[in-house]
C-alpha positions as CSV (number, residue, x, y, z in Angstrom):
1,X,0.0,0.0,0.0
2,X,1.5,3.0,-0.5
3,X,1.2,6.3,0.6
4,X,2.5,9.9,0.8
5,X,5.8,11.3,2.5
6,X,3.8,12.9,5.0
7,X,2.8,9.7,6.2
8,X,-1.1,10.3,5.4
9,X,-3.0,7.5,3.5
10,X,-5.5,9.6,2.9
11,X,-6.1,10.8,-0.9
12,X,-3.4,13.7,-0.6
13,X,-1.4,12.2,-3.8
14,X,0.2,13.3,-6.5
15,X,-2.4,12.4,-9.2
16,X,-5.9,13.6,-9.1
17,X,-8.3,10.2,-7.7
18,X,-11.0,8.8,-9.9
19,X,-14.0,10.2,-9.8
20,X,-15.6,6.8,-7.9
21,X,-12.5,6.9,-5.5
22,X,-12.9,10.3,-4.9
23,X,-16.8,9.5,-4.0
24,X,-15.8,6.8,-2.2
25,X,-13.3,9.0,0.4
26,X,-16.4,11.7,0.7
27,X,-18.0,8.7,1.8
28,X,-16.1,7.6,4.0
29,X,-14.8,10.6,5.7
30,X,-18.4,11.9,6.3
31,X,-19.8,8.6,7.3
32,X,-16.4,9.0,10.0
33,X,-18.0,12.0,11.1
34,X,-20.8,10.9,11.7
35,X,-20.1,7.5,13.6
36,X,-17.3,8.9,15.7
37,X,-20.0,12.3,16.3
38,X,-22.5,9.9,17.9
39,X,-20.2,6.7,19.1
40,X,-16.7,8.8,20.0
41,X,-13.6,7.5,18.5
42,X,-13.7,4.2,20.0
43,X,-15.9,3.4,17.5
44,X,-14.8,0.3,15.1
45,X,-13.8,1.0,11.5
46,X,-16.8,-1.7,10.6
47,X,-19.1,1.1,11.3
48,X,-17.8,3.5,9.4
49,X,-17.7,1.3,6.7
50,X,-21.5,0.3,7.0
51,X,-22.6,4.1,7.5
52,X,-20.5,4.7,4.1
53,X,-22.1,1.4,2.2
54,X,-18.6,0.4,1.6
55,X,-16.6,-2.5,2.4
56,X,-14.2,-2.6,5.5
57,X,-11.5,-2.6,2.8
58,X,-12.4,0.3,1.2
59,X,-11.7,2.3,4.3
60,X,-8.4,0.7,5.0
61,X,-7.4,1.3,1.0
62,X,-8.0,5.2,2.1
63,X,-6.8,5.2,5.9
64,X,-4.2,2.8,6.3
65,X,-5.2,2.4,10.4
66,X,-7.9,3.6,12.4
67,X,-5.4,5.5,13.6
68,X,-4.7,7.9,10.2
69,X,-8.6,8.2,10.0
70,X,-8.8,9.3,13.6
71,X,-6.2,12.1,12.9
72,X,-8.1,13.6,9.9
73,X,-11.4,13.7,11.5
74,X,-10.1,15.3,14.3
75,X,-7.7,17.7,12.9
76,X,-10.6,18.9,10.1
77,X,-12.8,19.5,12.8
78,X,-10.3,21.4,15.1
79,X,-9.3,23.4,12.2
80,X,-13.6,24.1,11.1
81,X,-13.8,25.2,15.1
82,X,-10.6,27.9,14.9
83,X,-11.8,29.4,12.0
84,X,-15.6,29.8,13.6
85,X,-13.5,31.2,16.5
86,X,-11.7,33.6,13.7
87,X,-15.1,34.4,12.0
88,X,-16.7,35.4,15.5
89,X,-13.5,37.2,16.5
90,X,-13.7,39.6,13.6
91,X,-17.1,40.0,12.5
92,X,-18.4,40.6,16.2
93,X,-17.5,44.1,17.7
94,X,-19.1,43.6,21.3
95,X,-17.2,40.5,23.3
96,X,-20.7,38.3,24.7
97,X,-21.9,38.9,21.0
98,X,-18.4,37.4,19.5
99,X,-18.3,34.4,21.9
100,X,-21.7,33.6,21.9
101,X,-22.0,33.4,18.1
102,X,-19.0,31.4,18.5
103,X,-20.3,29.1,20.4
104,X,-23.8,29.2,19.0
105,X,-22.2,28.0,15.6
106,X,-19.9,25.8,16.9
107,X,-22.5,23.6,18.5
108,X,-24.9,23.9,15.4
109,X,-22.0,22.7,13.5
110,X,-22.1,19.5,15.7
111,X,-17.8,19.4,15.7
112,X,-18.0,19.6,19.6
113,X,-18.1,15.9,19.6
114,X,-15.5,15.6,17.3
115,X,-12.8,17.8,19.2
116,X,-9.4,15.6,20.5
117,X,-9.3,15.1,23.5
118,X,-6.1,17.1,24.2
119,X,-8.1,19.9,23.6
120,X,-10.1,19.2,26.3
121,X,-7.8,18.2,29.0
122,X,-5.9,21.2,30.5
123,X,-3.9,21.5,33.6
124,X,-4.1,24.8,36.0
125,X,0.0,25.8,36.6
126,X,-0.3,27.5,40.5
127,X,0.4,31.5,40.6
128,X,3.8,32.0,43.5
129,X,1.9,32.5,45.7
130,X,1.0,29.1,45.7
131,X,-3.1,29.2,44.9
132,X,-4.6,27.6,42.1
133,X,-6.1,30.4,39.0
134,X,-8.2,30.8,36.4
135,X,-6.5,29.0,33.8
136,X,-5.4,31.5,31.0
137,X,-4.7,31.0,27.2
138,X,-1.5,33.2,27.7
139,X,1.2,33.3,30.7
140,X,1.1,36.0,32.3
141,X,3.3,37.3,35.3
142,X,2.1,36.0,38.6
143,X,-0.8,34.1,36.6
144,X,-1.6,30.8,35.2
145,X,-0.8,28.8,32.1
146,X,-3.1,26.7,30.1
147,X,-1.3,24.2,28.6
148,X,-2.4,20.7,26.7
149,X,-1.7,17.7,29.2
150,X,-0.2,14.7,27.8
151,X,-2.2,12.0,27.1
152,X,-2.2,9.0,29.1
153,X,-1.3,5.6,28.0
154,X,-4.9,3.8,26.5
155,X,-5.4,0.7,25.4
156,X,-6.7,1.0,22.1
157,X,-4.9,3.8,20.2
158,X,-7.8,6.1,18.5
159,X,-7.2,9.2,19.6
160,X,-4.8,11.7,17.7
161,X,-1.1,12.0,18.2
162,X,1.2,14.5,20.1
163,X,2.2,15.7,16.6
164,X,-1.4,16.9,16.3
165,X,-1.1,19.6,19.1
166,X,-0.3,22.2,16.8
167,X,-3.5,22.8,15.4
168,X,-5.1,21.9,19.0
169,X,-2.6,25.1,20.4
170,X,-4.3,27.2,17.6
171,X,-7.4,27.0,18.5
172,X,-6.8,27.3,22.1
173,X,-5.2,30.6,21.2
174,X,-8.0,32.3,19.3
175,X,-11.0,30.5,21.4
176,X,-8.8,32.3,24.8
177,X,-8.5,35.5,22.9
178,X,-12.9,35.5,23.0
179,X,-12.8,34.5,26.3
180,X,-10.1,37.5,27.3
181,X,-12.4,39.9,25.9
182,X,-15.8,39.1,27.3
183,X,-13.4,38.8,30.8
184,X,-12.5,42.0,30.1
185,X,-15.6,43.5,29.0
186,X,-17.0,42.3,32.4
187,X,-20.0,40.0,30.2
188,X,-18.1,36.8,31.3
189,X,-18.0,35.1,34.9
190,X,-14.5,35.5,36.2
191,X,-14.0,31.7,36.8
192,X,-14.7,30.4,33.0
193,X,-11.8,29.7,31.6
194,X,-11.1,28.5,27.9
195,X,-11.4,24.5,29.0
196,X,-14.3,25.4,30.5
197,X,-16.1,26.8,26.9
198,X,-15.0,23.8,24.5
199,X,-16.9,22.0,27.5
200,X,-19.8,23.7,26.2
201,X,-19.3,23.1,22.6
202,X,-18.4,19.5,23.5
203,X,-21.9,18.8,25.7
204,X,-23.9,21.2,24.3
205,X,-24.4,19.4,21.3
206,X,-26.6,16.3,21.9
207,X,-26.8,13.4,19.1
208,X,-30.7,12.4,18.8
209,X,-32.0,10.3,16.2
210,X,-34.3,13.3,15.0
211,X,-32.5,16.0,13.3
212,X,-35.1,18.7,14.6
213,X,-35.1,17.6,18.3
214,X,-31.6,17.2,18.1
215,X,-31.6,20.8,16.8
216,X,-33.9,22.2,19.4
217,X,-32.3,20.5,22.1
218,X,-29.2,22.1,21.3
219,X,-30.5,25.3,21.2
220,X,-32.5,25.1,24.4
221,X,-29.1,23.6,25.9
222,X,-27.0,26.1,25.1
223,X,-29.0,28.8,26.2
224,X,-29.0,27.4,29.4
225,X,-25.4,26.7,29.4
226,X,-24.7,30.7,27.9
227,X,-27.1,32.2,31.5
228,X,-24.5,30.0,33.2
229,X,-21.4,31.5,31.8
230,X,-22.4,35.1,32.2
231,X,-21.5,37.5,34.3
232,X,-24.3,39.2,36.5
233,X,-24.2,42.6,38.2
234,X,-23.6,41.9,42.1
């Protein structure tokens, strides 16, 4: 089987696919989505393979391990969240407005439950004085890092490499950046850190078998979830 020199066995070749193999990776990567959206990514390559009305060999001619397919998933949807993140940051001029819309189209989106877990694991680096803070995006003096915690040994590898943390550390930056300013702005509780609003994308975003009550449910979700993150007047 061969693949590219960036170790992907994922269409990125040299020569354009034929149109049925290209038709065959859409498949396959949205039937991906889908499966590892409702299941998580210890879900089995057979199922991605029935969702995509393919056979099991198909998928393994695109994604050489479960492993490969895991990584593009995750790193497509980590990539479609930062630029939602971008697109909230620049077309929004009031903070809440910015990281609501962000968050509003992130869940509608459904990538929540597609985000690696990296991303969602953070670890709170104590101040000198010795108490725990608010974890930050950025260091700052006397403050608190948030930085992406190593992932522990598992015993079925389907979750995407270290390698992978670049794209994670992006959209940490831009998602911390919303968060500074509604901080700032005085719209956003004082405790909710950046960990604490990819929760939201990540929970807010139930998988029902009906597309409009799974639509609604978000909706009414999240507005619960936004009431909770705001700041109020003491």
């Amino acid at each position: 089987m061969s693949t590219t020199g960036n170790g992907r066995g994922d269409g990125a070749r040299t020569t354009p696919l034929r149109v049925d193999a290209q038709r065959n990776l859409e498949h396959v990567l949205r039937a991906a989505r889908e499966v590892f959206g409702e299941l998580g990514y210890g879900a089995p390559m057979e199922d991605v393979a029935r969702r995509a009305r393919v056979g099991v060999g198909t998928v393994y001619r695109r994604f050489p391990s479960k492993d490969v397919l895991v990584r593009r998933i995750a790193e497509e949807e980590t990539s479609r969240l930062t630029e939602q993140a971008r697109a909230a940051l620049g077309q929004e001029d009031e903070p809440w407005s910015a990281l609501s819309r962000f968050l509003r189209t992130s869940v509608a989106s459904g990538a929540g439950r597609l985000l690696p877990p990296q991303v969602l694991r953070v670890s709170v680096v104590e101040d000198q004085a010795g108490g725990p803070r608010v974890p930050q995006q950025r260091t700052q003096p006397g403050g608190a890092e948030l930085r992406l915690v190593p992932e522990e040994p598992v015993a079925v590898a389907s979750v995407p490499a270290p390698e992978d943390d670049a794209g994670a550390s992006a959209l940490l930056e831009v998602v911390g950046q919303l968060v500074d300013r509604a901080r700032a702005a005085g719209e956003l509780r004082a405790d909710v850190s950046v960990s604490d609003v990819l929760l939201v994308i990540a929970t807010a975003a139930p998988s029902l078998p009906d597309a409009a009550q799974q639509a609604a449910a978000s909706a009414r979700l999240l507005d619960i979830l936004l009431e909770g993150l705001r700041s109020r007047p003491a």
